[in-house]
MIBAFI-916074 format. One record per residue (C-alpha): chain; x, y, z. Coordinates in Angstrom, 2 decimals, padded with zeros to 5 digits. Layout:
N
+------+---------+---------+---------+
| unit |    east |   north |      up |
+------+---------+---------+---------+
|    A |       X |       Y |       Z |
...
+------+---------+---------+---------+
//
This chain:
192
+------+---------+---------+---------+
| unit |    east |   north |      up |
+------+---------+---------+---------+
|    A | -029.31 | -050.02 |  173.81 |
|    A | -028.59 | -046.94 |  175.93 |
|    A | -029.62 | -048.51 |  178.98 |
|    A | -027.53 | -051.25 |  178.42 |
|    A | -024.28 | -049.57 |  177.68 |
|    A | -025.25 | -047.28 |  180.79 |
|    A | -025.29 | -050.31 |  183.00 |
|    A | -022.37 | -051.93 |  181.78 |
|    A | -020.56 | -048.59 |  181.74 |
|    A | -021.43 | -047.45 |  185.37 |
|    A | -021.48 | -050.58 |  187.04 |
|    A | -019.11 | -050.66 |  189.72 |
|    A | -017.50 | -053.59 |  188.51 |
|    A | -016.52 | -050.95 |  185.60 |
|    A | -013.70 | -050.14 |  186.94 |
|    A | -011.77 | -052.98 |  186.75 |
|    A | -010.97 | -052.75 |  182.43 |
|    A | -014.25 | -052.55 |  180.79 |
|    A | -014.23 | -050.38 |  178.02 |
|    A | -015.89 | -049.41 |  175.08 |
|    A | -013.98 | -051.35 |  171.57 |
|    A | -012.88 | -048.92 |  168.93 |
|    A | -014.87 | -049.32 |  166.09 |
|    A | -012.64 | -050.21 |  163.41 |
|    A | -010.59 | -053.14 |  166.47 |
|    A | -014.79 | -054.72 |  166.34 |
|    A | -014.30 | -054.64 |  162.62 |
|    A | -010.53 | -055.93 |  162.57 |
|    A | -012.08 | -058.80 |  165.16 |
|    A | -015.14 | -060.08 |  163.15 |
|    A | -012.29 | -060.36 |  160.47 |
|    A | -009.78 | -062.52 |  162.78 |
|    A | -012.44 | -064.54 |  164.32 |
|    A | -014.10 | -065.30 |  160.87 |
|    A | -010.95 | -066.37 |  159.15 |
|    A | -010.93 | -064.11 |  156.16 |
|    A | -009.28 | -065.50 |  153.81 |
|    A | -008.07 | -064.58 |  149.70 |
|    A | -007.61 | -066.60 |  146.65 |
|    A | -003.90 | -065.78 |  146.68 |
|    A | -002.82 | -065.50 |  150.28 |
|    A | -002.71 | -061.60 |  149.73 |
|    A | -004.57 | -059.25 |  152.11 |
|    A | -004.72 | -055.93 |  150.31 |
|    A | -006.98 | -053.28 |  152.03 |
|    A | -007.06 | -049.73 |  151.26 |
|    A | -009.23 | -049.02 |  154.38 |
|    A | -011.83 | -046.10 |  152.43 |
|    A | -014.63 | -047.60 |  153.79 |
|    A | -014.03 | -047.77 |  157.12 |
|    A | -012.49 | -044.38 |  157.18 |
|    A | -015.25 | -042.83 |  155.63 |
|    A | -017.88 | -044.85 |  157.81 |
|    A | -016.35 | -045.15 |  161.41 |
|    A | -013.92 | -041.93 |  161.29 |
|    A | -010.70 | -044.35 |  161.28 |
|    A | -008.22 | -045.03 |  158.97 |
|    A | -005.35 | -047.73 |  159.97 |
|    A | -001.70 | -045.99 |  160.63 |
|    A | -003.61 | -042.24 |  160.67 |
|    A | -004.17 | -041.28 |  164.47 |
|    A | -003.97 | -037.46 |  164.58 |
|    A | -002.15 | -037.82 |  167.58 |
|    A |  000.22 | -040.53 |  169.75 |
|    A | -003.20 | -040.97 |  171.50 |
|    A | -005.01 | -042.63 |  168.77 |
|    A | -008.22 | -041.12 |  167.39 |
|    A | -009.16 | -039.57 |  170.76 |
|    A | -007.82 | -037.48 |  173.93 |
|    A | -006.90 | -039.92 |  176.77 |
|    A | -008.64 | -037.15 |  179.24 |
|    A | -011.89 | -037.17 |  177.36 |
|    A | -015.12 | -037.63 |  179.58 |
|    A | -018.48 | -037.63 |  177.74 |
|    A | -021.56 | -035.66 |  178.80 |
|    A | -023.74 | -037.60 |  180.40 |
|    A | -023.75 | -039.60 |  183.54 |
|    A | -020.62 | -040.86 |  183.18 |
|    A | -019.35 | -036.82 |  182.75 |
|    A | -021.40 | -035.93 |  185.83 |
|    A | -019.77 | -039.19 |  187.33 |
|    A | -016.05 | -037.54 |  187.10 |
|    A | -015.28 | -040.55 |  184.80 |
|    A | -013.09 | -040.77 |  181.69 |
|    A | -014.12 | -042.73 |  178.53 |
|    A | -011.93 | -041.61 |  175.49 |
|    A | -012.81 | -044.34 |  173.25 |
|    A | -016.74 | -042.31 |  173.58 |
|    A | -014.81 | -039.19 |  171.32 |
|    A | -014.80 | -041.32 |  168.36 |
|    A | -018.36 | -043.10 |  169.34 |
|    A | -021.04 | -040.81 |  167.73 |
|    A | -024.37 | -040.73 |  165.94 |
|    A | -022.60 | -041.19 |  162.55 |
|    A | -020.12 | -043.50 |  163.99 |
|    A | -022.12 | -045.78 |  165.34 |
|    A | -024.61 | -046.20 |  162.50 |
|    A | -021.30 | -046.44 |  160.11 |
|    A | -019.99 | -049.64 |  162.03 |
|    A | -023.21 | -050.79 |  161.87 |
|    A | -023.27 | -050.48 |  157.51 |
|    A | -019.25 | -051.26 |  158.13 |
|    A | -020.77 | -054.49 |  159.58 |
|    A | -023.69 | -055.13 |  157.12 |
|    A | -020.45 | -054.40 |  154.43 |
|    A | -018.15 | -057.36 |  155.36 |
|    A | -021.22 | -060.24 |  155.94 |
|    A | -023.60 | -059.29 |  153.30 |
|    A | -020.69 | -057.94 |  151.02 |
|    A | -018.99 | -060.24 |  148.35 |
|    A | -015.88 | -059.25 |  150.31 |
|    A | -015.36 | -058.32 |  153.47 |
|    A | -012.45 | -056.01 |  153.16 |
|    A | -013.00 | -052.75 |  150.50 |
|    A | -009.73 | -054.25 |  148.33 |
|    A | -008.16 | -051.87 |  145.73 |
|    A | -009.51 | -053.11 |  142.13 |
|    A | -007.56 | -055.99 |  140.57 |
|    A | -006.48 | -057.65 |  143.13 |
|    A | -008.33 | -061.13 |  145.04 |
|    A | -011.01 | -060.53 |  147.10 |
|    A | -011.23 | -060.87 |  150.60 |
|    A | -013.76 | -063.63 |  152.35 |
|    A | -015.52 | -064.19 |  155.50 |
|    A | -015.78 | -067.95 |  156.48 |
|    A | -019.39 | -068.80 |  157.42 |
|    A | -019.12 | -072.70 |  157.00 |
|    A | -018.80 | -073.05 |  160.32 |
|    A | -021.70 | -071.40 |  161.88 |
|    A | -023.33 | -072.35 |  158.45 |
|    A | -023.65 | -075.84 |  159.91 |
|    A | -025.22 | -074.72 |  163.09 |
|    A | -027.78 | -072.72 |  161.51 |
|    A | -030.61 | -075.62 |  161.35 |
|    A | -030.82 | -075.26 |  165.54 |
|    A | -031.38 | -071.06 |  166.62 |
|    A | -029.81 | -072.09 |  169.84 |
|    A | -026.36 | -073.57 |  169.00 |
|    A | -026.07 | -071.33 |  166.48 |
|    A | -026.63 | -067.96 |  168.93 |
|    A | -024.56 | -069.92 |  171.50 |
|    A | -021.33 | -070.56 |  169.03 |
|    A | -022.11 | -066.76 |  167.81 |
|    A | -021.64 | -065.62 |  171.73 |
|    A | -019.05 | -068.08 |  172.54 |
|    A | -016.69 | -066.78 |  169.55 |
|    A | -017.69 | -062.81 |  169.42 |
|    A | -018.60 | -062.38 |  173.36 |
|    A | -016.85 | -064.79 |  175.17 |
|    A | -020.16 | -066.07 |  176.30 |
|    A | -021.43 | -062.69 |  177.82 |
|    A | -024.52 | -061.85 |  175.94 |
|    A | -027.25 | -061.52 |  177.76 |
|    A | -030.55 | -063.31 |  177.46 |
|    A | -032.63 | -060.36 |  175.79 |
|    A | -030.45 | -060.07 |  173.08 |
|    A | -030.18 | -064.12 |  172.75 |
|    A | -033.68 | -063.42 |  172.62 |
|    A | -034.10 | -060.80 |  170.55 |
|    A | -031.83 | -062.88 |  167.38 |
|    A | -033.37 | -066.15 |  168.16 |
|    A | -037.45 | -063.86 |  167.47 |
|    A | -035.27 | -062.41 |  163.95 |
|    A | -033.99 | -065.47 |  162.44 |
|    A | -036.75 | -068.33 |  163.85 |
|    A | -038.71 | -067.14 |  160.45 |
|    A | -035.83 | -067.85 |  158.37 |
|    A | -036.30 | -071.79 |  157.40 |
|    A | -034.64 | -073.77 |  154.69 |
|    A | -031.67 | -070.70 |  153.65 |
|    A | -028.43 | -071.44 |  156.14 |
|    A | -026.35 | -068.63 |  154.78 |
|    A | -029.08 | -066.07 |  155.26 |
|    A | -030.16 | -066.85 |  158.89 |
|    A | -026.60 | -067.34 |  159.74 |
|    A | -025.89 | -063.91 |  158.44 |
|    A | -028.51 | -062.25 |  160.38 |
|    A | -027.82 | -063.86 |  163.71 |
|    A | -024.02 | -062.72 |  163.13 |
|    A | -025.32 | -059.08 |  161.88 |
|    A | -027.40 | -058.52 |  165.11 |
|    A | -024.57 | -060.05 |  167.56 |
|    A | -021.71 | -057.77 |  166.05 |
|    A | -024.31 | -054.89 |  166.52 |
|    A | -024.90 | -055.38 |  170.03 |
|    A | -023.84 | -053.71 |  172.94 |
|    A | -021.97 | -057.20 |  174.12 |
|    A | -019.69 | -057.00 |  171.41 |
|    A | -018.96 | -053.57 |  172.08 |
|    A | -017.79 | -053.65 |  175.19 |
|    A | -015.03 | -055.52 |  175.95 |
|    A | -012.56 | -056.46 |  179.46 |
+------+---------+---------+---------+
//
């Protein structure tokens, strides 16, 4: 995964508005893209669990520069490079295994919002890639085509195809992993 984002990062193509995604806009996105949807047409969120897992909470920027210094340049290569990457502030070890249970929270969760008690739940619609999830292919394909705007690369194809081929006869659950391990990947990290 490091030598991924370290290509994509430093490529010279970089330049030209290719950027790390703030965790919690990847979490707003698998949201949008998945339709989630209530019982009542209410959306109420409280936003605990993302705070606590990703170090953001909605409306809560210490500063008019979001959760992060606009000069901030990581150690590393891209430090040694002279380049700036604020959005890599926020981007830790904790961080980045909290998007990753953030993630896990909203598709394997029985809602995919953390909405205050008494009030409708909040759902992801699956039905969709649900009716893909008989051919590994179409299913990875519509997964890349909606989340990376047909950018991931083969490996990872690869790598989700080898994870869910075992999976036979149980739609939901092999659609849930292939969407798991896309929204985990570097592809749908970085973003132009």
């Amino acid at each position: 995964m490091k030598a991924v984002l370290r290509a994509v990062l430093l490529d010279p193509e970089a330049g030209s508005g290719i950027h790390l995604r703030e965790p919690f806009l990847r979490f707003v996105a698998l949201n949008r893209i998945l339709h989630a949807t209530s019982g009542d047409g209410t959306y109420p969120a409280v936003g605990y669990v993302a705070q606590f897992l990703v170090q953001q909470h909605v409306l809560s920027a210490p500063s008019v520069f979001n959760f992060y210094s606009p000069a901030f340049s990581p150690a590393g290569e891209l430090g040694r490079a002279g380049l700036v990457a604020p959005e890599f502030q926020i981007s830790t070890d904790s961080t980045v295994v909290g998007l990753a249970d953030l993630m896990a929270f909203a598709i394997y969760g029985d809602q995919s919002l953390d909405t205050p008690a008494g009030f409708t739940r909040i759902h992801l619609d699956l039905t969709s890639l649900e009716a893909l999830a008989g051919n590994a292919d179409a299913l990875i394909d519509r997964i890349d085509l909606l989340f990376t705007a047909g950018t991931m690369d083969p490996a990872t194809k690869a790598a989700i195809r080898t994870a869910i081929t075992p999976i036979v006869n149980d739609a939901p659950a092999r659609t849930r992993l292939a969407l798991y391990l896309a929204v985990i990947s570097p592809a749908y990290a970085v973003a132009s």
